[in-house]
Backbone as CSV, one residue per row, in Angstrom:
resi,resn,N_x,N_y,N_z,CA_x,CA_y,CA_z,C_x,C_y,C_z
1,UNK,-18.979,36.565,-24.087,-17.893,36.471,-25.064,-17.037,35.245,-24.769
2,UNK,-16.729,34.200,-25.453,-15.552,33.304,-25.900,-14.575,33.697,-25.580
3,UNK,-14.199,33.065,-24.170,-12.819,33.396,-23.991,-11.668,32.184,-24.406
4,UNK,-10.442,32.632,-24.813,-10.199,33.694,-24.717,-10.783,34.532,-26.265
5,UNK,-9.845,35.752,-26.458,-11.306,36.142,-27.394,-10.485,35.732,-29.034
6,UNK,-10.972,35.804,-29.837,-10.523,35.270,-30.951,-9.288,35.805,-31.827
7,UNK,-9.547,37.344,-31.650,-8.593,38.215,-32.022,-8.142,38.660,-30.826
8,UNK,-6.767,38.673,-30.667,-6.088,39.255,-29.414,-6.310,40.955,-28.995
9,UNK,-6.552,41.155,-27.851,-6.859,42.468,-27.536,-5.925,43.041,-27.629
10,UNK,-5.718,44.884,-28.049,-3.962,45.411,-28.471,-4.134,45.880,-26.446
11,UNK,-2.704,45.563,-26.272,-1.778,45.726,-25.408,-1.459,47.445,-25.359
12,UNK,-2.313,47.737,-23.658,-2.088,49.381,-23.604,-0.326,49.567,-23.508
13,UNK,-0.024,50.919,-23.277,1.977,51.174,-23.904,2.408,50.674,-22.202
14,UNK,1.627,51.013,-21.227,2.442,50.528,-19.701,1.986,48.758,-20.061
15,UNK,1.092,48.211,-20.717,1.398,46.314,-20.401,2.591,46.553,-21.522
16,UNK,2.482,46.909,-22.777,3.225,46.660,-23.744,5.154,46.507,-23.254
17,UNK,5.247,47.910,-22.499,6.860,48.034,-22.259,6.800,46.796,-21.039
18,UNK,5.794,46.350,-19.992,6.150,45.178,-19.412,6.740,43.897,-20.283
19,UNK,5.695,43.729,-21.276,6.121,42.265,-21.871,7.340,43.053,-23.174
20,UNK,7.894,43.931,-23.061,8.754,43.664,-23.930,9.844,43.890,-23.071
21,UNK,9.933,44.137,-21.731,11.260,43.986,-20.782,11.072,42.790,-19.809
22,UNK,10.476,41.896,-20.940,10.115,40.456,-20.116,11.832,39.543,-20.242
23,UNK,12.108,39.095,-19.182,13.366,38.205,-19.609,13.227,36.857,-19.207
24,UNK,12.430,36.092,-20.393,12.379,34.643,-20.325,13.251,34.003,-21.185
25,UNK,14.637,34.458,-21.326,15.443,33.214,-21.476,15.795,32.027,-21.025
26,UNK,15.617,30.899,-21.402,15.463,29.770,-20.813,16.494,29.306,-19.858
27,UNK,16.534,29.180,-18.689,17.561,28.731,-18.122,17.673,26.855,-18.435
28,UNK,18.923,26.871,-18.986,19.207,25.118,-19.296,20.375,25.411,-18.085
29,UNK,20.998,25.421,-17.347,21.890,25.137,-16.780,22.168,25.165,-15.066
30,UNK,21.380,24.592,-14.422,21.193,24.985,-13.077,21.291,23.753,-11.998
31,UNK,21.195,23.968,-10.654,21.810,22.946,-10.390,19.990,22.557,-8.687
32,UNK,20.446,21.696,-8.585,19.463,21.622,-7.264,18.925,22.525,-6.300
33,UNK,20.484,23.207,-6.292,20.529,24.512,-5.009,19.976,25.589,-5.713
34,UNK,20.089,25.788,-7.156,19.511,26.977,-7.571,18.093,26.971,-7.714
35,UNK,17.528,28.546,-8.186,16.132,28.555,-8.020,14.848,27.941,-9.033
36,UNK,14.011,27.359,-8.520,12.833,26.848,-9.674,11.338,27.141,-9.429
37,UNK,10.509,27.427,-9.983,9.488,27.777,-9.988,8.348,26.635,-9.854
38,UNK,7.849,26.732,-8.839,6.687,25.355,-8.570,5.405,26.153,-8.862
39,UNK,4.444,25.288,-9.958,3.172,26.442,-10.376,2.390,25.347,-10.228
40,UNK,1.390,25.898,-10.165,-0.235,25.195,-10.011,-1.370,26.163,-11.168
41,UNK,-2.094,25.874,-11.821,-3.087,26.552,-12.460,-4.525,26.117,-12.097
42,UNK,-5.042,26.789,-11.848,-7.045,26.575,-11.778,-7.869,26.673,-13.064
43,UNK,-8.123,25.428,-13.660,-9.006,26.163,-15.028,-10.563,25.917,-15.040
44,UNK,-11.278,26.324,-15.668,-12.658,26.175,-16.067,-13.294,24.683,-16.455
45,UNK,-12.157,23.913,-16.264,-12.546,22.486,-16.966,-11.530,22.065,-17.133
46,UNK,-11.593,20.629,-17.271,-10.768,19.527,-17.425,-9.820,19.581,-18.762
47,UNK,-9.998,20.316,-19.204,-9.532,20.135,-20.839,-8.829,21.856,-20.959
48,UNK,-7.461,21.653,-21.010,-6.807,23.120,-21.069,-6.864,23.485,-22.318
49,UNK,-7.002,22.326,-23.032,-6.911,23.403,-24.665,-8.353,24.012,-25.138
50,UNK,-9.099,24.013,-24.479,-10.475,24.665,-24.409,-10.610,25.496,-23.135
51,UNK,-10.492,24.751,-21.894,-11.313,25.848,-20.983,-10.548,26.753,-20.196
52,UNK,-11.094,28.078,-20.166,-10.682,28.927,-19.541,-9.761,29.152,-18.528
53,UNK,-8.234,29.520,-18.334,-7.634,29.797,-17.284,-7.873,30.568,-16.350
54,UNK,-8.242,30.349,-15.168,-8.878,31.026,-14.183,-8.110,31.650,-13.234
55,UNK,-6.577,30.740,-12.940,-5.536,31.432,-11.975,-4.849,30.744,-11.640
56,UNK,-3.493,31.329,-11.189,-1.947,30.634,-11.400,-1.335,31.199,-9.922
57,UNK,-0.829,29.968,-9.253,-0.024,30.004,-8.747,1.227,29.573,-7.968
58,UNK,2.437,30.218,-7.898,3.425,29.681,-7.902,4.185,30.300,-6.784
59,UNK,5.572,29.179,-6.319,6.710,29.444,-5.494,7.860,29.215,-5.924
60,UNK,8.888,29.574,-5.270,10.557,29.358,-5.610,10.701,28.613,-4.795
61,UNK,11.818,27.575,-4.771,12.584,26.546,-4.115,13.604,26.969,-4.698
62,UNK,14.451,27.347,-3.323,16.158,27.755,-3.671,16.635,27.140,-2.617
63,UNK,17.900,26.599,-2.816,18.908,25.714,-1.711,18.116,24.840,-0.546
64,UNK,17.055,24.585,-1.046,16.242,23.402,-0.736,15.496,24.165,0.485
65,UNK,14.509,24.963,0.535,13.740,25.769,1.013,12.514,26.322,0.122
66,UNK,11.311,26.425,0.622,10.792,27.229,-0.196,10.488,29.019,-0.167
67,UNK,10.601,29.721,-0.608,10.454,31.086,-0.389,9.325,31.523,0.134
68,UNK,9.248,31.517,1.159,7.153,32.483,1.707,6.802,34.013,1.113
69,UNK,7.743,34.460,0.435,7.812,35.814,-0.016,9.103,35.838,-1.261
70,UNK,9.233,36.129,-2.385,7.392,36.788,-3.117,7.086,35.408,-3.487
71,UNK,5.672,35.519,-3.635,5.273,34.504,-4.031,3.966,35.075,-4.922
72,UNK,3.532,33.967,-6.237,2.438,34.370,-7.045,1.805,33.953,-6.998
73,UNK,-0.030,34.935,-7.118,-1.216,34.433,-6.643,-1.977,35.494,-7.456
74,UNK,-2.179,34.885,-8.819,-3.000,35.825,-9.492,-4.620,34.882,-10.126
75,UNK,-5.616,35.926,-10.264,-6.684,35.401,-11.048,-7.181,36.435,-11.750
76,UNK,-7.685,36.068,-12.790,-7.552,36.350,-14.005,-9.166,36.421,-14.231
77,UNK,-9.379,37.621,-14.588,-11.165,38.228,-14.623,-11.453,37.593,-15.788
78,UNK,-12.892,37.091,-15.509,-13.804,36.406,-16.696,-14.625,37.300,-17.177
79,UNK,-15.313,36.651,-18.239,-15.876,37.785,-19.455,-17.614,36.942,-18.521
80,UNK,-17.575,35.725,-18.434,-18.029,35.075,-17.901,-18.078,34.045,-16.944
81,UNK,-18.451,33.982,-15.699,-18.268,32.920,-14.888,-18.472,31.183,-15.389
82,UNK,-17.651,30.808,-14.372,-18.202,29.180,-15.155,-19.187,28.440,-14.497
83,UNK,-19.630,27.313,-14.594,-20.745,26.645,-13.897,-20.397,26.313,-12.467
84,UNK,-21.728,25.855,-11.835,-21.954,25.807,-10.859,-20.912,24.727,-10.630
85,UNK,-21.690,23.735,-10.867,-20.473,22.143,-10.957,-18.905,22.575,-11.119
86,UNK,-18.721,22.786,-12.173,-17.048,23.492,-11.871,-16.662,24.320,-10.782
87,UNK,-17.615,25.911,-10.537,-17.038,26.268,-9.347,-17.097,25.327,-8.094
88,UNK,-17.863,24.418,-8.018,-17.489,23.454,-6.904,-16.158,22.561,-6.602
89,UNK,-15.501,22.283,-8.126,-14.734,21.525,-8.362,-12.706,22.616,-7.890
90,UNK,-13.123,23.973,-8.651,-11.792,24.833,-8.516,-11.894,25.821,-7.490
91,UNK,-13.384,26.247,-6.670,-13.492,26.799,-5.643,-13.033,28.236,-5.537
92,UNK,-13.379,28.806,-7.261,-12.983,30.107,-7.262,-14.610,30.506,-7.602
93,UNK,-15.328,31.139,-6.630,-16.730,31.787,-7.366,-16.987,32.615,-8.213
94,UNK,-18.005,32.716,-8.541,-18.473,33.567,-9.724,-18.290,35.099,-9.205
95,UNK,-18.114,35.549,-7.994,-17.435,37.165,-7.887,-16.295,37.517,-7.984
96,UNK,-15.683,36.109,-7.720,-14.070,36.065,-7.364,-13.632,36.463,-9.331
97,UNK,-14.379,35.515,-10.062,-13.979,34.985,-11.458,-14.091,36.811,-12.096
98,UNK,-15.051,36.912,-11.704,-15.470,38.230,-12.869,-14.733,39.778,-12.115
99,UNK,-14.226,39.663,-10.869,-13.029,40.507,-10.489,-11.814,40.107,-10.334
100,UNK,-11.598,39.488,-11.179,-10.246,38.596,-11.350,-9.168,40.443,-12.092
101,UNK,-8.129,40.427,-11.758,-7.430,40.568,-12.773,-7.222,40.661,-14.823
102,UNK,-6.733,41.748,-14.691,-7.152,41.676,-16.932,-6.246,40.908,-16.880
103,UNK,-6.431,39.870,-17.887,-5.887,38.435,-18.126,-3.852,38.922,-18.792
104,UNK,-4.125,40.008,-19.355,-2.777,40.192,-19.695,-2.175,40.471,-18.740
105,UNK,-2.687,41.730,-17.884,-1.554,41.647,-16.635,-1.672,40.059,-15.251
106,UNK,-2.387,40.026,-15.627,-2.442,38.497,-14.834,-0.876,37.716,-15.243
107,UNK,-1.015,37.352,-16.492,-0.290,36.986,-17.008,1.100,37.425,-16.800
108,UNK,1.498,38.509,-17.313,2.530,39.280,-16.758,3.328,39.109,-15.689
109,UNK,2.431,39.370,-14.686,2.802,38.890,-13.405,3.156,37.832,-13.034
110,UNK,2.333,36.575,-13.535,3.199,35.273,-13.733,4.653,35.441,-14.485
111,UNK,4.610,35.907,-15.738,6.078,35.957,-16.486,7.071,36.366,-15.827
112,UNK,6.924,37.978,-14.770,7.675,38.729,-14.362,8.476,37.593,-12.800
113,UNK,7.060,37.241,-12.539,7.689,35.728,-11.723,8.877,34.936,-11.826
114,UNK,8.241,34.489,-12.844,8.913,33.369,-12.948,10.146,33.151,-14.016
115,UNK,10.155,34.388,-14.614,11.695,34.799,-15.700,11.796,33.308,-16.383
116,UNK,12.609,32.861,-16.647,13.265,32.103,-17.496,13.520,30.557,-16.791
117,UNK,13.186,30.841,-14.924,13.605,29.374,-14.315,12.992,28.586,-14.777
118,UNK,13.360,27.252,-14.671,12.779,25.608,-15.149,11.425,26.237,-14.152
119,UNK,10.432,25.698,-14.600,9.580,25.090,-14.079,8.818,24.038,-13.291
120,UNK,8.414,23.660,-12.766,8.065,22.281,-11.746,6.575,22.141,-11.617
121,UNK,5.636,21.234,-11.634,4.356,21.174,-11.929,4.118,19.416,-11.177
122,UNK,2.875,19.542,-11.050,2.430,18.185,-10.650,1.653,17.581,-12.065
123,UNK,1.529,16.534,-12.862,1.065,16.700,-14.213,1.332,18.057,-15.341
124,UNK,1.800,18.061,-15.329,3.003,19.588,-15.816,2.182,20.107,-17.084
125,UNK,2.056,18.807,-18.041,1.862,18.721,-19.427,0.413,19.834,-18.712
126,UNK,-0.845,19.555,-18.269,-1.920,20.252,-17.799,-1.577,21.867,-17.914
127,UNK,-0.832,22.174,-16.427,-0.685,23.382,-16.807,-0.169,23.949,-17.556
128,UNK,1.462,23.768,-18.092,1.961,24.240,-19.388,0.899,24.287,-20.386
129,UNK,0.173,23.774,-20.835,-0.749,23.724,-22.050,-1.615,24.946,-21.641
130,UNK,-2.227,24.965,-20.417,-3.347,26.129,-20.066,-2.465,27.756,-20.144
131,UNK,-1.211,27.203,-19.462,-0.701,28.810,-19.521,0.174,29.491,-21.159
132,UNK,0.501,28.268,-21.694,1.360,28.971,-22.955,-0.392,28.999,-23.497
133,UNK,-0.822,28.499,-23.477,-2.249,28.604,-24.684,-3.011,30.369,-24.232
134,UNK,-3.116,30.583,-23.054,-3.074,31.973,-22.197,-2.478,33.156,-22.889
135,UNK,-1.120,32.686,-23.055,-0.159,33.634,-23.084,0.119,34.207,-24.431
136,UNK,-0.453,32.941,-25.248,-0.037,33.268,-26.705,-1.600,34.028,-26.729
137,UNK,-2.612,33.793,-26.170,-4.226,34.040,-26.312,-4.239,35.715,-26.033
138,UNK,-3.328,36.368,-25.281,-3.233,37.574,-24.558,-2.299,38.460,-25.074
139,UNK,-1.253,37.702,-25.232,0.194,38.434,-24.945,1.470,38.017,-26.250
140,UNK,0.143,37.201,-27.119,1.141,36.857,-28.525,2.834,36.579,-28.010
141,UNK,2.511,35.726,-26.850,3.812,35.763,-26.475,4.063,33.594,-26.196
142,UNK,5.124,32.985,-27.058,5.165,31.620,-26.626,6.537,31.934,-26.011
143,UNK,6.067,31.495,-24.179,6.840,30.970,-22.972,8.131,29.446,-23.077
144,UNK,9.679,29.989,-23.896,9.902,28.564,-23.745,10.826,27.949,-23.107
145,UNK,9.957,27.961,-21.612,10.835,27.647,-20.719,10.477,26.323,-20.193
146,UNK,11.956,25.523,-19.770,11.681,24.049,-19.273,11.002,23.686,-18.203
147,UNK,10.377,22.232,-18.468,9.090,21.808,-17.591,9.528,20.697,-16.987
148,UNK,9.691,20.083,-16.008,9.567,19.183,-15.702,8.172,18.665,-14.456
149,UNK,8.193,17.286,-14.847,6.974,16.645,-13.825,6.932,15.932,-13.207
150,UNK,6.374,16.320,-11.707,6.820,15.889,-10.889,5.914,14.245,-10.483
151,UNK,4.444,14.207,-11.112,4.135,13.368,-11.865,5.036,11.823,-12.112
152,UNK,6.034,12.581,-12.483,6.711,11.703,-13.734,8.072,11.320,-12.815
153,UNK,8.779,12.295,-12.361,10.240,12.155,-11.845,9.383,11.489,-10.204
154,UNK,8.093,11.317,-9.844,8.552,11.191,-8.638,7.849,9.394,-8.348
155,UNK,7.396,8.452,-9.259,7.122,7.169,-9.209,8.980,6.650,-9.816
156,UNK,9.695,7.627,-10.487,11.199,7.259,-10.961,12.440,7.850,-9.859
157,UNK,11.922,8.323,-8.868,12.693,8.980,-7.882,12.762,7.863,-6.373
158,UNK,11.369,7.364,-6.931,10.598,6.661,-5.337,9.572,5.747,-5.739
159,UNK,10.933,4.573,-6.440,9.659,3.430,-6.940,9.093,3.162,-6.135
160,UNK,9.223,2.985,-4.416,8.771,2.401,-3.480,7.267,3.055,-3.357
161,UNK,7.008,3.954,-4.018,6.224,5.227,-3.714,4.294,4.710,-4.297
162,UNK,3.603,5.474,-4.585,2.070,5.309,-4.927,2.581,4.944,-6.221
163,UNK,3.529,5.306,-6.959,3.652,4.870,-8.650,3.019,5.830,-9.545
164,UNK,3.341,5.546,-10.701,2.616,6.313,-12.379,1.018,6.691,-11.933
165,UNK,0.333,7.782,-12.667,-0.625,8.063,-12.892,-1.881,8.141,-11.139
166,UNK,-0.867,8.955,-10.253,-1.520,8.832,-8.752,-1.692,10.225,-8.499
167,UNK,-2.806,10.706,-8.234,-3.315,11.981,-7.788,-2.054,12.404,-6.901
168,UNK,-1.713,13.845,-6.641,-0.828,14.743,-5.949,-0.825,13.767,-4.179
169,UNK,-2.030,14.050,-3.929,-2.471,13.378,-2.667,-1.681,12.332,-2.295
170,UNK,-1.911,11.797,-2.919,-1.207,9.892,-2.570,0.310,10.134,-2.387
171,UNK,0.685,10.887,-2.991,2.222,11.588,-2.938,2.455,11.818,-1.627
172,UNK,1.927,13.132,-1.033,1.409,14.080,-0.275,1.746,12.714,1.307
173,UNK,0.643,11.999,0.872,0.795,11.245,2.273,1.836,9.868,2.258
174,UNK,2.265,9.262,1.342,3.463,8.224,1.440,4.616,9.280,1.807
175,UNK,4.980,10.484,2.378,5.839,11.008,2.588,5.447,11.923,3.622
176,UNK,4.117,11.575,4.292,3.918,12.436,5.373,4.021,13.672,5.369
177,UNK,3.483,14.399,4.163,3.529,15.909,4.146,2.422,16.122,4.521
178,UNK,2.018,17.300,5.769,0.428,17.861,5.956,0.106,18.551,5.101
179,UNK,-1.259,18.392,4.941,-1.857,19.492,3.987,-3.021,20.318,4.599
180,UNK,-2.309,21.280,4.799,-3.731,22.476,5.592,-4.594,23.077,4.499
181,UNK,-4.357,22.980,3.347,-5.232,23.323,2.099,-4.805,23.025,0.982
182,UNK,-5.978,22.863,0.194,-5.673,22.073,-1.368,-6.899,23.060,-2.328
183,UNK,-6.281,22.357,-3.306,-7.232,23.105,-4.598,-7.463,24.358,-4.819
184,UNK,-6.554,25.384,-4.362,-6.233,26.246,-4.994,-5.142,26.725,-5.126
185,UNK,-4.792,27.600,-6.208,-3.878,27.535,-7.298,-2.177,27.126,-6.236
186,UNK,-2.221,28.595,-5.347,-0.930,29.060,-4.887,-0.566,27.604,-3.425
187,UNK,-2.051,27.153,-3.108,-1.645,26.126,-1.649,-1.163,24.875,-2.650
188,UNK,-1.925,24.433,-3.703,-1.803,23.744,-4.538,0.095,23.495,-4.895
189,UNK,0.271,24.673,-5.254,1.939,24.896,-5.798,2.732,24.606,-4.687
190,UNK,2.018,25.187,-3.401,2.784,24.725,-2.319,3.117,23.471,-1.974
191,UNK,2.247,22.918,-1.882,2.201,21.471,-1.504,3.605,20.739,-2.551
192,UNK,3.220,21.099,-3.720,3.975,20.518,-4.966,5.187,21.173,-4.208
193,UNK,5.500,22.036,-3.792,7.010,22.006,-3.562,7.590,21.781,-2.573
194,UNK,6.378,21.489,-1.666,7.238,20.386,-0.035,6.848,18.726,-0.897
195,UNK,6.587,18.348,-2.155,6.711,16.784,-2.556,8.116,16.853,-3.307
196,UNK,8.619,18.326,-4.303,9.976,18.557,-4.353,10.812,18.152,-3.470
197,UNK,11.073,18.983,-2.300,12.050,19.265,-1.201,11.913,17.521,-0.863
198,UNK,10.943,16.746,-1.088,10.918,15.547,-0.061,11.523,14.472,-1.277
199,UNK,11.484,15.160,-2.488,12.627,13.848,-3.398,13.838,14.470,-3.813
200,UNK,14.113,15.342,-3.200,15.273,16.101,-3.454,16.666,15.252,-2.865
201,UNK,16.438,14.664,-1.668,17.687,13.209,-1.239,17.726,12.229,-2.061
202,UNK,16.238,11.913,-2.902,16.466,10.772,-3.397,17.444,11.249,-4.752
203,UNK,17.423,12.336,-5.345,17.936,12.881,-6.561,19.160,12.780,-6.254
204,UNK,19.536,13.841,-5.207,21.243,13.635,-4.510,21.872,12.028,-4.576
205,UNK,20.715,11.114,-4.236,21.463,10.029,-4.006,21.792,9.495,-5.451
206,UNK,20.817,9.672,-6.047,21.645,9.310,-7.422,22.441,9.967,-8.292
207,UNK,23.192,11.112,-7.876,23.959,11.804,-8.362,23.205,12.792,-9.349
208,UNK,21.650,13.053,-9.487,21.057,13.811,-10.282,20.703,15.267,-9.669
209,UNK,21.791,16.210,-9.789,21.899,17.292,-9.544,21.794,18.310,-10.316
210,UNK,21.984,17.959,-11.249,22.062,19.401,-12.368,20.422,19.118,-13.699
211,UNK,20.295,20.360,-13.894,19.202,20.026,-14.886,18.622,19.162,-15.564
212,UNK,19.945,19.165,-16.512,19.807,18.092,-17.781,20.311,17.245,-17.668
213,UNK,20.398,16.543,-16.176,20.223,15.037,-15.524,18.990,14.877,-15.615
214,UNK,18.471,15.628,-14.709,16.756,15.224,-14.298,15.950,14.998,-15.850
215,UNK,16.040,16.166,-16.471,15.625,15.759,-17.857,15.646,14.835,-19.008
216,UNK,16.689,13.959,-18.722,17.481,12.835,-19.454,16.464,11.828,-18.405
217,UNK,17.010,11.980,-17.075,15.972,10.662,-16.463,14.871,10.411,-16.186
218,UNK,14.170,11.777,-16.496,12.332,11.427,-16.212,12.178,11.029,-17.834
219,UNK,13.278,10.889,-18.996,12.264,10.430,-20.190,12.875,9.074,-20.291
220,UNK,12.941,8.699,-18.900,13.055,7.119,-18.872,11.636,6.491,-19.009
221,UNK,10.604,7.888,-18.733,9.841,6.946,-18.171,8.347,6.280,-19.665
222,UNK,9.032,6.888,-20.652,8.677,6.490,-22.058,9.008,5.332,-22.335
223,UNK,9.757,4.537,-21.381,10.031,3.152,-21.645,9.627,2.187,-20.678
224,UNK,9.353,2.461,-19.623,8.575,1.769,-18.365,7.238,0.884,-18.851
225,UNK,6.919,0.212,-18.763,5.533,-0.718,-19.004,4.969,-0.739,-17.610
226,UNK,4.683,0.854,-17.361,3.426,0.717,-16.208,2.217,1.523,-16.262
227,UNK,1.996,1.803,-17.649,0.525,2.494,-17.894,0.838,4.141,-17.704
228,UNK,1.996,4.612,-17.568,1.792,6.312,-17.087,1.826,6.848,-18.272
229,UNK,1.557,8.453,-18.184,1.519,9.161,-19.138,2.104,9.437,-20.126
C-alpha cells in the first residue's frame, strides 16, 4: 500500500481525544533562555513531498542546556519497507521499519512533544515539509508552528564559519563539537543542538535574543549573493 494512504485512516476515540487535547499554539514570543525544540527526521528518500517518513527525533534546549530527559524518539511502522540502498543511507532496517509505531500515534507523540515551541532544524525547510505533510496525511491536522534554520542562521551567525549550503558536519567540526553518532533521527537532533548552544554567544553578541529577532535576521539571508537556499 502507498503510503501515506490516500484516504486518511479514522482516528480510534483514545488517538482522537489525544489530538484534540493537542496544544499547538504557536509560541511567537520567547526569548534564548526559554525552551525550543531541536528535531531531526529520517525519510525514505531524498524528496519529502513523496517519500515516506520513517522517524522523528527531537530535544529541548532551555537556558542554554540541552535536556537528556524527556526526549523524542519515535518510528513510525511501514506498510512497506524501503530499499536496500536507502536503508543503507537512514540506517533504519526493514524490521525496525515494519515495527515501527502506527504513524498517528507516532505522530502524536511528536505533537505532545513538542506543543507549540519554535522549532530548530538543520535544513529545516526538509523536515518541516516531511512532518506537516505526515501530519496532515494521518491526523488531518496542519502544525503551525515556527521554524527556524539553523542551515541558514548559522553561515549569518558565523561568517567566519564553512558558509551557505554545508552539510551539518562541516558545522559540527569548525566548532569542535564530537560526534559519537550521526544519522539517526534523535543523535542527529542532538548534535543540531550542541551547533545551537555553540552560536548561542554569537546571537547574545549581537543583541539577538528574542524570537522575532532571529526571524527578521536569518531572512537576511534572501539577499546575500552566496548561492544558499
Amino acid at each position: 500500500m502507498i503510503w501515506p494512504f490516500r484516504s486518511r485512516p479514522p482516528l480510534g476515540a483514545a488517538l482522537a481525544a489525544r489530538l484534540q487535547n493537542l496544544a499547538l499554539r504557536p509560541v511567537r514570543e520567547q526569548t534564548l533562555d526559554d525552551g525550543w525544540v531541536v528535531v531531526d527526521v529520517e525519510t525514505g528518500g531524498l524528496n519529502p513531498r513523496v517519500d515516506p517518513l520513517l522517524a522523528i527525533g527531537a530535544v529541548t534546549v532551555r537556558d542554554g542546556t540541552i535536556a537528556m530527559a524527556p526526549t523524542c524518539e519515535v518510528s513510525l511502522r511501514q506498510q512497506e519497507a524501503t530499499t536496500t540502498d536507502n536503508i543503507l543511507i537512514h540506517g533504519i532496517t526493514t524490521g525496525q521499519q515494519l515495527a515501527g509505531r502506527e504513524p498517528a500515534q507516532a505522530l502524536l507523540d511528536w505533537l505532545e512533544f513538542a506543543g507549540g515551541s519554535p522549532r530548530l532544524a538543520y535544513h529545516a525547510a526538509f523536515d518541516r515539509l516531511a512532518l506537516e505533510r505526515a501530519s496532515r496525511a494521518w491526523l488531518g491536522l496542519k502544525d503551525r508552528a515556527i521554524w527556524l534554520d539553523l542551515a541558514v542562521l548559522a553561515p549569518l551567525l558565523a561568517p567566519q564559519g564553512p558558509g551557505f549550503n554545508r552539510p551539518l558536519d562541516d558545522w559540527l567540526a569548525f566548532f569542535h563539537i564530537p560526534v559519537y553518532q550521526r544519522h539517526g533521527a534523535l543523535a542527529d537532533a542532538y548534535a543540531t543542538a550542541q551547533l545551537w548552544l555553540a552560536l548561542l554567544p554569537a546571537a547574545r553578541a549581537r543583541k539577538l535574543t528574542q524570537l522575532r529577532q532571529l526571524l527578521r535576521f536569518s531572512r537576511q539571508a534572501r539577499w546575500l549573493d552566496s548561492g544558499q537556499t
